[in-house]
C-alpha positions as CSV (number, residue, x, y, z in Angstrom):
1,X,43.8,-44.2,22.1
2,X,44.9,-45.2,25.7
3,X,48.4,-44.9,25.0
4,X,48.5,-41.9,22.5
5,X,49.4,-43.8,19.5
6,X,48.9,-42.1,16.5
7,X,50.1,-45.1,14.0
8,X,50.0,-48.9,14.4
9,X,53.8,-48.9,14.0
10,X,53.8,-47.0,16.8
11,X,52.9,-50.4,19.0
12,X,55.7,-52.0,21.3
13,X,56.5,-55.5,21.9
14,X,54.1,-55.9,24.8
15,X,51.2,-54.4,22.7
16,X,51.1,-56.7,19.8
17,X,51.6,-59.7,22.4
18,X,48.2,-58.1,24.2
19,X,46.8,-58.1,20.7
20,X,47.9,-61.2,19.9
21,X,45.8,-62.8,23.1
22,X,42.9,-60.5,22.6
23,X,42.6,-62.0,18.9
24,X,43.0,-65.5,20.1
25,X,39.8,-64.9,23.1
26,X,37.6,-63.6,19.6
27,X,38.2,-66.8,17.9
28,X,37.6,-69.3,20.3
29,X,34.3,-67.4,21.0
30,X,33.2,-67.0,17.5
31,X,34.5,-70.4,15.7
32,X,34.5,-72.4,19.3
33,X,37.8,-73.9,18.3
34,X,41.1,-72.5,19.5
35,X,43.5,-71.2,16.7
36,X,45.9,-73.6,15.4
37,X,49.4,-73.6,16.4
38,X,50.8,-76.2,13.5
39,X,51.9,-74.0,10.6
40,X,50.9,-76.8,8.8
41,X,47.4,-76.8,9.8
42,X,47.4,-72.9,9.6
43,X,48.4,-73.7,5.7
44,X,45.7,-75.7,4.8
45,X,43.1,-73.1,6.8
46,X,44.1,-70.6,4.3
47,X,44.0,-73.0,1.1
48,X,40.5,-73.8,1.9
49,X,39.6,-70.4,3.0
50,X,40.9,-69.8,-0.9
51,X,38.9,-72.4,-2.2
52,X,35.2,-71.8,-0.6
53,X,35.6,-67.6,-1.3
54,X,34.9,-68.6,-5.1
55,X,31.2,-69.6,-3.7
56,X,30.4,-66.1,-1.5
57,X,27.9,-63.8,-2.7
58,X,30.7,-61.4,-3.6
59,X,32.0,-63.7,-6.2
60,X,29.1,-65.1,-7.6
61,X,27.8,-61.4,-8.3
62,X,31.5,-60.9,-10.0
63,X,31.5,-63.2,-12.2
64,X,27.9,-62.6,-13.0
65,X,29.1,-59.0,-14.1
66,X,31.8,-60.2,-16.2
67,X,30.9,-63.3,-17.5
68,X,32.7,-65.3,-16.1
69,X,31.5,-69.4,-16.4
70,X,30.7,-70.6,-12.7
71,X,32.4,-73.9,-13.6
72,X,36.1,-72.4,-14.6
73,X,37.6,-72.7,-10.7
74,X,40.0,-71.4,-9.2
75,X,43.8,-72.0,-8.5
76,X,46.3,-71.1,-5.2
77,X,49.8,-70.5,-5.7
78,X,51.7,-71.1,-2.5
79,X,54.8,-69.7,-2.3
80,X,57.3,-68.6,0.7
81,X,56.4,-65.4,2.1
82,X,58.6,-62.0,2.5
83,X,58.2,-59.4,4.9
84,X,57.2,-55.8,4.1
85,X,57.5,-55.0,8.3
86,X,60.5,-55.9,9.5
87,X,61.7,-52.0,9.8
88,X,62.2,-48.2,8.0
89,X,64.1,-50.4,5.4
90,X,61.3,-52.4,4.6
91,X,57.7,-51.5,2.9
92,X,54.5,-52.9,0.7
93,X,53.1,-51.4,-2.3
94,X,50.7,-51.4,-5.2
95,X,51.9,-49.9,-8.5
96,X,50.4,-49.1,-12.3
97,X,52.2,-49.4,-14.9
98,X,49.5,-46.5,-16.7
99,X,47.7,-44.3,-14.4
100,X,44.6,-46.0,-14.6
101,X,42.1,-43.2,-14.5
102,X,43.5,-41.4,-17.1
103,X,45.5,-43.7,-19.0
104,X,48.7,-41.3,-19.0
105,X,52.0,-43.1,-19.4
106,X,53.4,-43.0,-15.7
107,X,54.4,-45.0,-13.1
108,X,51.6,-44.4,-10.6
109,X,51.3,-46.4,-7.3
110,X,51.2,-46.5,-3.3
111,X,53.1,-48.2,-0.5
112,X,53.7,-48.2,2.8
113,X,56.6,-48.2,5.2
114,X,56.9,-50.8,7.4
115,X,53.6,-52.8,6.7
116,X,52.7,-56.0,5.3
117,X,50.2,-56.8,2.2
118,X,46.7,-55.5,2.8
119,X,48.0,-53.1,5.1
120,X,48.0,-50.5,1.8
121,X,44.4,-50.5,1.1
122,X,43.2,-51.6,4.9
123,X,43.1,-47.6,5.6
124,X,45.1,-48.2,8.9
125,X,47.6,-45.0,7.3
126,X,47.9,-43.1,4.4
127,X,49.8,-45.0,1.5
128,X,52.4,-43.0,0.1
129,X,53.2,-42.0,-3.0
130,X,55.3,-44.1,-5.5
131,X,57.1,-41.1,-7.4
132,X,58.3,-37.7,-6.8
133,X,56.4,-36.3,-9.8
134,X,53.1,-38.0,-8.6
135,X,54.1,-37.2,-4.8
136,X,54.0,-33.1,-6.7
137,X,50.2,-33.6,-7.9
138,X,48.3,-35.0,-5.0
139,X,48.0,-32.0,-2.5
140,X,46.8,-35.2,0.3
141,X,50.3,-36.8,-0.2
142,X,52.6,-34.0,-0.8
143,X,53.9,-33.9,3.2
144,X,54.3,-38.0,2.9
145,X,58.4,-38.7,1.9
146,X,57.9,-40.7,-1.6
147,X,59.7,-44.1,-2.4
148,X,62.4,-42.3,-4.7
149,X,63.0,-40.5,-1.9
150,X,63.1,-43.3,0.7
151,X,64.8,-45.8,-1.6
152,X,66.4,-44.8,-4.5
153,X,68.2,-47.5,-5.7
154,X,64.7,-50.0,-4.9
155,X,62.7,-47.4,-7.0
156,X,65.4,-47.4,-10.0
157,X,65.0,-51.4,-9.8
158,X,61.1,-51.2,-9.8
159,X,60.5,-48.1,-12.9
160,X,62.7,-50.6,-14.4
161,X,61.4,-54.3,-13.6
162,X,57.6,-52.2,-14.6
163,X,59.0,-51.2,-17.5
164,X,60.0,-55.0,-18.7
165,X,56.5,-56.6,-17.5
166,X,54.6,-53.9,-20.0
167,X,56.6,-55.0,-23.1
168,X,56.0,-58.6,-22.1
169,X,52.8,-59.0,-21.6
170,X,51.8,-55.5,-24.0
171,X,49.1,-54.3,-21.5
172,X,48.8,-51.9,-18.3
173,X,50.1,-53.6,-15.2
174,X,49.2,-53.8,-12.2
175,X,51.6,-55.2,-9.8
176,X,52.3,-56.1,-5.9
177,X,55.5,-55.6,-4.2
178,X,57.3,-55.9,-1.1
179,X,60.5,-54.6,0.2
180,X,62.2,-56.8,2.5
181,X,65.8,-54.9,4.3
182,X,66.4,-52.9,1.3
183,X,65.4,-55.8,-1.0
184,X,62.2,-55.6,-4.1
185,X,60.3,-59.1,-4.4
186,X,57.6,-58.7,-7.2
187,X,54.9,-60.5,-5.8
188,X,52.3,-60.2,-8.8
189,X,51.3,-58.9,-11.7
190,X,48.0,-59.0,-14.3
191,X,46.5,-56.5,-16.1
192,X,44.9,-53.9,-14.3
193,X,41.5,-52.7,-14.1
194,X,41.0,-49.4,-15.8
195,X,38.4,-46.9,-16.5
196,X,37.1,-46.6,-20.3
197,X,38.5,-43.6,-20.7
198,X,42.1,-45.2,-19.7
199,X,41.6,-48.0,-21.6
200,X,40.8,-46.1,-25.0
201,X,43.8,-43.7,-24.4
202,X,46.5,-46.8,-23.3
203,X,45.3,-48.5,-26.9
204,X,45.8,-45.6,-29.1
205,X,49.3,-44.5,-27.4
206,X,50.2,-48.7,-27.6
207,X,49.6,-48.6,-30.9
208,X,51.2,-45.3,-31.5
209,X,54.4,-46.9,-29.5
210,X,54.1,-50.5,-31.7
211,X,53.3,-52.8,-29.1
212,X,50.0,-53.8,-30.5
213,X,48.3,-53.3,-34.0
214,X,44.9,-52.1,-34.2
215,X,43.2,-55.1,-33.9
216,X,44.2,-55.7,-30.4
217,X,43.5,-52.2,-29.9
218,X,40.1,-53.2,-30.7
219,X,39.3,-55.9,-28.7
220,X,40.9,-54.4,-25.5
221,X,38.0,-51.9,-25.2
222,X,34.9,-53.2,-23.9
223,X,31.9,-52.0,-25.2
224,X,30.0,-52.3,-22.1
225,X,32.0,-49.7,-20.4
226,X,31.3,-46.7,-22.9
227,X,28.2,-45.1,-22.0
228,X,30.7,-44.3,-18.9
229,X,32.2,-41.8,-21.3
230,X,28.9,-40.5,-21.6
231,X,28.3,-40.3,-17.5
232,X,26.9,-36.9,-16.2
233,X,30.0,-34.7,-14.6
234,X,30.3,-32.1,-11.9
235,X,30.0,-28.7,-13.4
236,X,33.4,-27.2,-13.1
237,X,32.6,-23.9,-12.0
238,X,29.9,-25.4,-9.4
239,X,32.5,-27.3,-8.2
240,X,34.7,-24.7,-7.8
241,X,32.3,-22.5,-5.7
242,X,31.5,-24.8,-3.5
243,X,35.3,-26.1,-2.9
244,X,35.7,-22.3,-2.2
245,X,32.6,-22.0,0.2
246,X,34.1,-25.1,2.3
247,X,31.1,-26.7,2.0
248,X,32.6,-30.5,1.0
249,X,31.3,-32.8,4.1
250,X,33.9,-35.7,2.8
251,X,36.0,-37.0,0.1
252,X,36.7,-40.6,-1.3
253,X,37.9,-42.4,-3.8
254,X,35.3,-42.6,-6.7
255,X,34.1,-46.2,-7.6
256,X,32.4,-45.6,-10.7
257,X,32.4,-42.4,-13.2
258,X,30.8,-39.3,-13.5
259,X,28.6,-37.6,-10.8
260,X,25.6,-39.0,-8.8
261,X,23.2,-37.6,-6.3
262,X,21.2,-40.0,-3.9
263,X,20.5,-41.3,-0.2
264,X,24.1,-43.0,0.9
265,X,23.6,-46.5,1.3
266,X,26.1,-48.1,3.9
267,X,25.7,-51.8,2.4
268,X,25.8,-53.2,-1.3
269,X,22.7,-54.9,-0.2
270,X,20.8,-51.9,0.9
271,X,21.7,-50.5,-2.5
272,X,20.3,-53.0,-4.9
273,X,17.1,-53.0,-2.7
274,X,16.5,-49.2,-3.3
275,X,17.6,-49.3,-6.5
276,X,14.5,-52.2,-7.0
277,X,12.4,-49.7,-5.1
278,X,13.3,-46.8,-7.5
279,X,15.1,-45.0,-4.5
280,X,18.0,-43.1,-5.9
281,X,21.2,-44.2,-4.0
282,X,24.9,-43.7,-3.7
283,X,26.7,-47.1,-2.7
């Protein structure tokens, strides 16, 4: 705010060297231990930073959810790292395979310009869109220059390399990338997390298209997640009335399906305690 900026790329030299110090003074007051200097103890911070998340609250509730066995682990890959800021000809992004709220065949997906990893869903700017066509139906996005504009030939590379990951493996995708000077790493890929609707639509049409029989089909929807089908929506018209009247305080992403009324709960943990005292909540 001091010096006008309106982005974080917009920070000089000196800035990030302020920044740099600043961070350093938190840590030594927080962990009382300076931050290390030896990338090799810097390393091994992160592997067991890795290793101890699989016992947070966060995770044990996860795995609760999905039942997943407490006693299954979990593994690091370590690998040398690529840089998604090092300029206008480098970026970050997240991409689907299937957009994965509807299930519609498209490449659907966001990324940022000169930014590294988490800097996509941090919030810190707006991630752009993947694809002309999806850059055309998000009226949020539409003044944001898409990565087929940007970088053609990258984009050609990626519908491509997207394309050959969804034959492999003969599910959605949902991948990480970087860009560094003009050049796509793939960082990742598993399936990605849909909503029952998208995953009852992507098994039909993979069926339809012969990558799966039936009996995959089957087992890829999971029963749990179909009274979501069922969830109460907006009415149409009320929504369109009151999109008219201005009266929308905020938009978000939705978490969950359907529509919900209910106080706004700031913390998961203030949630589950109303929902325990019958108080009707949005998380």
């Amino acid at each position: 705010e001091k010096n006008n900026y309106k982005l974080d790329t917009d920070m000089k030299v000196e800035d990030l060297k302020f920044l740099v110090k600043e961070y350093k003074k938190i840590i030594l007051e927080e962990l009382g231990q300076k931050f290390p200097e030896d990338p090799l103890e810097q390393l091994w911070g992160a592997v067991t930073a890795v290793f101890k998340s699989w016992n947070t609250l966060r995770a044990k509730t996860y795995r609760q959810l999905h039942d997943i066995p407490e006693d299954w682990g979990t593994a690091i890959n370590i690998q040398s790292m690529v840089f998604g800021n090092m300029g206008d000809d480098s970026a970050t992004g997240v991409a689907f395979t299937r957009d994965p709220a509807t299930g519609q065949k498209r490449f659907f997906g966001e990324f940022l310009v000169n930014a590294q990893g988490e800097d996509v869903v941090a919030g810190i700017r707006t991630p752009q869109p993947i694809s002309l066509e999806q850059k055309g139906r998000d009226a949020r996005t539409a003044a944001l220059p898409s990565l087929e504009e940007l970088m053609p030939a990258v984009f050609k590379e990626l519908v491509e390399t997207q394309q050959k990951l969804e034959k492999h493996y003969r599910d959605m995708q949902d991948i990480e990338f970087t860009i560094e000077r003009s050049k796509l790493y793939m960082l990742q890929t598993r399936s990605g997390k849909r909503t029952a609707f998208a995953a009852i639509r992507t098994a039909v049409e993979m069926v339809d298209e012969k990558l799966i029989d039936e009996k995959a089909a089957l087992k890829r929807i999971d029963a749990s997640t179909l009274p979501s089908l069922l969830a109460k929506i907006f009415d149409e018209k009320e929504k369109k009335d009151v999109l008219a009247k201005g009266l929308v305080v905020a938009t978000g992403l939705p978490a969950g399906p359907g529509a919900a009324s209910g106080k706004i709960a700031l913390t998961a943990e203030k949630a589950v305690e109303w929902a325990a005292a019958g108080v009707k909540s949005i998380l």
